[in-house]
N, C-alpha and C positions, 0 to 999 in steps of 0.2 A: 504494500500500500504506500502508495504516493501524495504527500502532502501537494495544492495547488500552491505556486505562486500567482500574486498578482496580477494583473496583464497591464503591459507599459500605460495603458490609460489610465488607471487607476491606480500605477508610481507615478504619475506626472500631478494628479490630485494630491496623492500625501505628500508629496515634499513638498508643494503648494502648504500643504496645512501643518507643516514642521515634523513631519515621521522623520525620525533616523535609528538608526540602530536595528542594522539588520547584517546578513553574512554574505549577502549578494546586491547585486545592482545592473541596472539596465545601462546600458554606454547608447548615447543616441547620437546620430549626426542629421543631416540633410539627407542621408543615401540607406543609410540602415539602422537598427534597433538591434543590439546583442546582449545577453546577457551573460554575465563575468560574476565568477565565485572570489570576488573584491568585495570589502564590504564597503556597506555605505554608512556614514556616520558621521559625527562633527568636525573631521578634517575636510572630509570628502564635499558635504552636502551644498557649499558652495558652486562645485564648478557647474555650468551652466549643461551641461549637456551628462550630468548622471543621475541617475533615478532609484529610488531606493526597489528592491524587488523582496520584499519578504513573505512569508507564506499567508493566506489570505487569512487565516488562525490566529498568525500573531499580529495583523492588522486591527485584529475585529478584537482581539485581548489591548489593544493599545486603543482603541476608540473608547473602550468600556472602563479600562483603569486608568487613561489620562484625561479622555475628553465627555465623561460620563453618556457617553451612549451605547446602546444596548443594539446587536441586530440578530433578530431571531430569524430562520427560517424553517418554515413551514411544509407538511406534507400531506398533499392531498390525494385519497384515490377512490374511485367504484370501482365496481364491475363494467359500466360501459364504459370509461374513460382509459387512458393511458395514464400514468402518472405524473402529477404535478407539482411543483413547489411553487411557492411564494415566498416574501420575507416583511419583517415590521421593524421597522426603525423608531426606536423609542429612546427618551432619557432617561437617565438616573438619579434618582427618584421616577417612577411614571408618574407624569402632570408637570414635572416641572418644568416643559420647555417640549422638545421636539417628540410628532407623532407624523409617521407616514406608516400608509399601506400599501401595500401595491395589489393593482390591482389583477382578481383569480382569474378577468377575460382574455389576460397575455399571462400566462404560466409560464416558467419555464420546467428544461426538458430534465434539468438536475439540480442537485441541494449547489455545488459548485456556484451554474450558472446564476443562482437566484442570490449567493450568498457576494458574490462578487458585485451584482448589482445594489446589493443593498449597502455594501461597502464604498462603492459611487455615493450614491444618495446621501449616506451619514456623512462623508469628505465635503459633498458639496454645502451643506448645513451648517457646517464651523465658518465661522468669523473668519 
């Protein structure tokens, strides 16, 4: 079993929103997007073109113990349907500040895809 990492969209949100401290990093230029077992951290985080790439785990553990938000994902199934997830973005405390749902008429196809969306969503919500 394989932990996801992030997808370069969603390192280019967190170090937008001050993530560092991870054991990998996305290298970008004009021509391509690689990612390097370098880490990214308070040396690194300035230069303009590297992106923090940590597992979308320790993302969603860094939203929850630095930026008090919470993202759950969801599973839904019948009999006639195929399986689905969703995800809820909430703060910490619930009430005190951020609630999003996403909505069950665009599901996604895995807990992954639904968990990495909602880790957009929480990145785009910080100050």
């Amino acid at each position: 079993m394989k932990e996801e990492l992030i997808s370069f969209e969603t390192a280019k949100l967190a170090k937008e929103k001050g993530f560092v401290g991870c054991r990998k990093r996305y290298c970008s230029d004009s021509v391509a997007t690689e990612l390097h077992s370098l880490p990214f951290n308070e040396l690194t985080k300035d230069i303009p073109t590297l992106y923090p790439a940590p597992t979308q785990s320790l993302l969603q553990k860094w939203l929850r113990d630095e930026k008090s938000i919470n993202i759950e994902v969801t599973h839904y199934h019948n009999k006639q349907e195929p399986e689905k997830w969703s995800y809820d973005v909430t703060s910490i405390p619930i009430g005190s500040g951020y609630y999003l749902t996403h909505d069950l008429d665009n599901p996604f196809k895995t807990y992954e895809e639904a968990l990495e969306k909602g880790l957009q969503e929480a990145l785009k919500m910080l100050d």
